[in-house]
N, C-alpha and C positions, 0 to 999 in steps of 0.2 A: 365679692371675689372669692374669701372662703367659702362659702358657701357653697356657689358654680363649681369651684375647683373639689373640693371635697363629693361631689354628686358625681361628677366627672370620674375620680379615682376609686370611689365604690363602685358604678356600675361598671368602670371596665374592668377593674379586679374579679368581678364575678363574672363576666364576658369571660374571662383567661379562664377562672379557677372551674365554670362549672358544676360546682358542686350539685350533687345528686342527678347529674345528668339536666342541669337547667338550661336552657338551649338559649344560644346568644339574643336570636330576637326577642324570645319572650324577656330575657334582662334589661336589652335594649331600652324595649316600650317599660317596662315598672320604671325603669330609670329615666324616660323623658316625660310619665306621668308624674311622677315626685317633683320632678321639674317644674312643670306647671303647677301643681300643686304648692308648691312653694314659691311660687311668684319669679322663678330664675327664668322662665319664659312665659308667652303671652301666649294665646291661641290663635294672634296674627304669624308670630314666629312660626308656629307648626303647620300653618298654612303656605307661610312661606318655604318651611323646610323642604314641605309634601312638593312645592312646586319643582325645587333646586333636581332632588333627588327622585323623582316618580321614574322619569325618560330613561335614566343611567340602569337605575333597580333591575326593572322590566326588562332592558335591553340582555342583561345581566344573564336572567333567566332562562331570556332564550337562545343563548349562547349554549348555557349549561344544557339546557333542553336537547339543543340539537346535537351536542356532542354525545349526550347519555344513547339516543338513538344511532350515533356512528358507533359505537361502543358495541352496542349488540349487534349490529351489521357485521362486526370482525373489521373494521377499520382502521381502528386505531392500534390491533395484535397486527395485523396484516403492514403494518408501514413498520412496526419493530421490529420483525422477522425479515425486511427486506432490509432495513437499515444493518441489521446484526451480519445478514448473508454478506451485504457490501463490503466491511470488513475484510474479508476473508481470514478469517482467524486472525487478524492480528489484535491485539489488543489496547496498543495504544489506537488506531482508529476506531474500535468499537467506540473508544470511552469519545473519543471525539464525534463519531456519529452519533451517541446516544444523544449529546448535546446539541448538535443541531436541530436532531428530530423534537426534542424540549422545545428549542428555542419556536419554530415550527408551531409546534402546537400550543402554545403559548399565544403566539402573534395571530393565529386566528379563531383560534378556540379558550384565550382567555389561562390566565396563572393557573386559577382556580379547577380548569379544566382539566389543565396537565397534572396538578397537584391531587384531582378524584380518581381521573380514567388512566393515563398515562403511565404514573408511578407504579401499579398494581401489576400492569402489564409488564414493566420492563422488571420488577421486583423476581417475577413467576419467571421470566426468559433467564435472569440471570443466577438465575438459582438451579433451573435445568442445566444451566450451562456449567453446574457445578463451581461456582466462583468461589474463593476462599472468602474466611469473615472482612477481613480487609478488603479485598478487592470490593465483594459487597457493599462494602461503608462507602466505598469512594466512590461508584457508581449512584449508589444512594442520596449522597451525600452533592456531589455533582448535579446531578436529576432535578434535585429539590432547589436548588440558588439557579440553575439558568432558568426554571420555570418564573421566574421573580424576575431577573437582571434582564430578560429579551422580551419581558413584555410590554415593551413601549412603542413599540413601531405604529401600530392600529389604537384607533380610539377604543377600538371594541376590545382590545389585547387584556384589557384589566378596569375593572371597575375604576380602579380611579382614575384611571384616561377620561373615561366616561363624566363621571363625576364633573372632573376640572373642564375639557372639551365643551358639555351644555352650559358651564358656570359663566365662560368667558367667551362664550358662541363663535369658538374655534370648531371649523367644517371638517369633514374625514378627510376629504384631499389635503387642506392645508395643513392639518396636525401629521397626513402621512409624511409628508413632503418636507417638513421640520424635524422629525423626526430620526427619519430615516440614515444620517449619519451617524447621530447619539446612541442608538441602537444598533447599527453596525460595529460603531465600536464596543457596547456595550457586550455584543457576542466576542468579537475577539479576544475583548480581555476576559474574560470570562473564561473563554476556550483555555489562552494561554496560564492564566493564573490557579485555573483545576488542576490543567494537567501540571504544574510546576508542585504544586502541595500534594497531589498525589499521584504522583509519578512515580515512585518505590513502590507502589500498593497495586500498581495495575499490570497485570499478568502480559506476557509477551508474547503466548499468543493461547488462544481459546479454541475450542473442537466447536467449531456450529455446525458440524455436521450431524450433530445430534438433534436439532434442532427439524421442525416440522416445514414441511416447502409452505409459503407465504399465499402459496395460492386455499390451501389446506382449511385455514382458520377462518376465510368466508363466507355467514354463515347466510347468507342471498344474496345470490350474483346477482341481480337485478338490479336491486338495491344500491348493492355497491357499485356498480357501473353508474347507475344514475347521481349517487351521489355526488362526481366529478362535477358532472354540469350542473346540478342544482347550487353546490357551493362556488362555481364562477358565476353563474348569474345571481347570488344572494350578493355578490363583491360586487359585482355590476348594481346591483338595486343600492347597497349604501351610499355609491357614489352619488347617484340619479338620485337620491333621498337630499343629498347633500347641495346639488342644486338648485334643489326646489324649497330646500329649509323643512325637510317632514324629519319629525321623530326619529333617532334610530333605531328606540322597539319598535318600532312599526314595521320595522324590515329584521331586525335580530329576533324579536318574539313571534312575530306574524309569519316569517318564512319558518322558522322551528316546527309552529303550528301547523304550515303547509306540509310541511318535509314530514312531521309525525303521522297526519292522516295516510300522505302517499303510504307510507314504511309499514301503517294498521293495515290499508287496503292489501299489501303483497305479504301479509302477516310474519314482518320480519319483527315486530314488536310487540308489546300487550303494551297500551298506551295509556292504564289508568297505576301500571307498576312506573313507565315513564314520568306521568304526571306529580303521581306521587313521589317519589324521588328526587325530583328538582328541589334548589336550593330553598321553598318557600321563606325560611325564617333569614334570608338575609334580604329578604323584603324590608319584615320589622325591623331589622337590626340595623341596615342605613338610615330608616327614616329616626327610628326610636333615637340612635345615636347623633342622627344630625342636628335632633334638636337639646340635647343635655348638651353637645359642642355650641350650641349657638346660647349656650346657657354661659360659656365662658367666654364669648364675644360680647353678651349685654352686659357683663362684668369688666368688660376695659379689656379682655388679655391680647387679644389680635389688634388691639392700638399699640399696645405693647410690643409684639413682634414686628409690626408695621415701623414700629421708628428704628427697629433696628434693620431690617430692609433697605428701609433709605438710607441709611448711614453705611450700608455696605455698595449701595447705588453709587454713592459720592468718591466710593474708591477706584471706581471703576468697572470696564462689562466685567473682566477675568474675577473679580473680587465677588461682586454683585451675585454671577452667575454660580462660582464655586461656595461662598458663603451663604445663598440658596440651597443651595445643591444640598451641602451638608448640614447643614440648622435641621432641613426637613429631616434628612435620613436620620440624625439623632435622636430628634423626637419622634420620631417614625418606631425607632428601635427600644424608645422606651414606654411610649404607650399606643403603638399601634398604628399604622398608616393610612387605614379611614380616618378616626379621626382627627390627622396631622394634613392629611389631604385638604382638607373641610376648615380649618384653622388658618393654614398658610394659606387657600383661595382667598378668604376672608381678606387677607392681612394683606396681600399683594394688589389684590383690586381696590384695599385704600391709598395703596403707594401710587396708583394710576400708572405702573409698569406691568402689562400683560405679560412682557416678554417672558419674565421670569416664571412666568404657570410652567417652562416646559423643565426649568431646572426642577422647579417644586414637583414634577411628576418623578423625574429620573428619581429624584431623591428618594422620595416614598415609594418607588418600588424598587430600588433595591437598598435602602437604609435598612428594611427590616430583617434584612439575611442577617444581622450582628448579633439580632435576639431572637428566642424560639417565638417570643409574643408580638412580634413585629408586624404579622400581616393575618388575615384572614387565613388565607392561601397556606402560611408554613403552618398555622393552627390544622388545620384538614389533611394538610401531608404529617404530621405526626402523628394525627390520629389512623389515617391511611397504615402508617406504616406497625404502628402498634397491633391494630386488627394482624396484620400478616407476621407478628411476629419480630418483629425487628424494633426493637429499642434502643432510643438516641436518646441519653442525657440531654439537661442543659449544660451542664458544664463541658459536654461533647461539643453539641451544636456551637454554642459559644466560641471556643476553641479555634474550630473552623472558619466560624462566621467574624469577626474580630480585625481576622488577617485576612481574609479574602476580601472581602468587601471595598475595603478604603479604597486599595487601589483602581477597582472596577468603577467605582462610581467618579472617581476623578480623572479616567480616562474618557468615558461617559459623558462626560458634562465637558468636554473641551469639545463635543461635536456640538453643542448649543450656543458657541462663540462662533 
């Protein structure tokens, strides 16, 4: 158990810290090699790991894939300029549209999505728009926790949907369908509790008449017209995937792939800067890390969390579901919600209560808004936001994150009762 757990807090300490620019997956894999190297797993475990995690990864990819190609299409400027026009100068409704457009792009394009393409874009809109530093922070700051808090609605909404969904061979319709209240509320409170913490900081109202017409930033109308119909029928194939039991990369990676060739043929892209650009190393970085976490499952510690499960089962659903809820976001928030995701799957499927995967999901995507190190996702949005200029402490983030959270995620988890 020393051991497992010590392997465990070196590799993700260096996951966090980076040092010299060392990239998560490449830490990942040295860290599930030492693994086996040291006998904390077996080469059946990594076999098995590669099984759990190959479908979610892939799917993963080509979520990002296809959003980096809506990106350069003017897609995702062209919905922020029409969001900001909606408005009309007012500013408490911008801050609220800006959150829904999040939430949005979140639920079918993935946290991680909102947290690369999204952030940058409304970053550049609000800064033309001359926002003060405050206003900025809140906007910012805002942007980055509903890319986290609404991504639960779709399996595809977050790797760890994914992840947990293939673990427990929960279908897209059925996890939509379960969903969909816990995530309803999860935006409202959301909405309600940004705007209560920064409501002094958000301007009363903004000039977007400075701002460029929505039709302006399209940069292939072909394209972008096409791309309506191609992403209702990709929504249409997950279903139809979903009753035949195929893969979700098969349709997340496979339709990316269609959509990048069409987008090469009307040369609205260079597809080898696309290719290049996708997230490859959080390939390595789920499978490397699924298997040093399955290093602390042959160590006992997910029998360990398993008896405390049942002991909260015995209390009742409301106890059961909220002491799910928050176990995960805890550990979510102190070492990261892959893998707290991958841990509690573990630990509930010994309980033989599936139910609980969807508390365990709310939990882990929004537990890690408390800490900057919580998720993949706030990792990318800070680095996002550094590139542009814009530095958030931890003791900022914190700050924020601390008081916002609890309440969102216990309103959240009363739609899984």
């Amino acid at each position: 158990m020393i051991l497992a757990i010590s392997l465990f807090v070196i590799t993700l300490t260096f996951i966090i810290w980076q040092p010299k620019g060392l990239q998560i997956g490449t830490t990942a894999v040295i860290g599930a090699i030492a693994a086996l190297l040291l006998s904390v797993v077996s080469l059946s475990d990594v076999v098995e790991v590669t099984m759990i995690v190959w479908d979610a990864t892939l799917a993963f990819i080509g979520i990002i894939i296809l959003s980096l190609v809506l990106d350069k299409i003017g897609f995702f400027e062209w919905a922020a300029i029409k969001m900001a026009r909606l408005s009309r100068g007012n500013g408490n409704l911008l801050f609220v549209y800006s959150l829904i457009l999040g939430a949005l792009v979140a639920a079918f394009f993935a946290n991680d999505g909102a947290a690369l393409i999204l952030t940058p874009i409304l970053i550049a809109k609000m800064k033309y728009l001359k926002l003060n530093p405050l206003a900025l922070f809140a906007f910012v700051m805002a942007g980055g926790f509903i890319g986290d808090s609404a991504s639960n609605p779709l399996v595809i909404s977050n790797l760890t949907n994914i992840v947990t969904a293939n673990y427990f061979g929960i279908g897209f319709w059925e996890y939509a369908k379960n969903m969909f209240i816990p995530n309803l509320l999860a935006i409202i409170a959301s909405i309600v509790v940004l705007w209560l913490y920064f409501r002094k900081s958000i301007p009363v109202h903004i000039d977007i008449d400075a701002l460029a017409p929505a039709e302006s930033v399209i940069k292939n109308r072909v394209m972008f017209k096409f791309s309506w119909f191609f992403l209702a029928l990709l929504m249409f194939g997950y279903f139809i995937g979903d009753i035949y039991e195929l893969p979700i990369s098969l349709f997340a990676l496979g339709g990316a792939l269609v959509f990048l060739a069409i987008a090469t043929y009307h040369k609205a892209v260079e597809p080898v800067n696309i290719v290049k650009n996708a997230p490859w190393q959080v390939v390595w970085f789920s499978i490397g890390l699924y298997i040093v976490v399955f290093g602390l499952k042959n160590a006992g510690l997910t029998n360990h969390i398993a008896d405390i499960l049942v002991f909260l089962q015995n209390q009742g659903d409301f106890i059961a579901v909220m002491g799910t809820g928050f176990l995960a976001a805890f550990l979510s928030s102190v070492m990261n919600n892959m893998p707290t995701i991958m841990i509690m799957d573990i630990a509930i499927a010994e309980t033989g209560n599936t139910a609980l995967a969807y508390a365990n999901i709310i939990g882990c995507n929004l537990g890690p808004k408390m800490t900057p190190i919580g998720s993949l996702a706030t990792l990318l949005w800070l680095h996002v936001l550094s590139q542009k200029g814009i530095k958030i402490s931890w003791g900022q983030y914190f700050k924020v994150g601390i008081v916002i959270t609890p309440p969102v995620l216990f309103v959240a988890l009363l739609g899984v009762l």
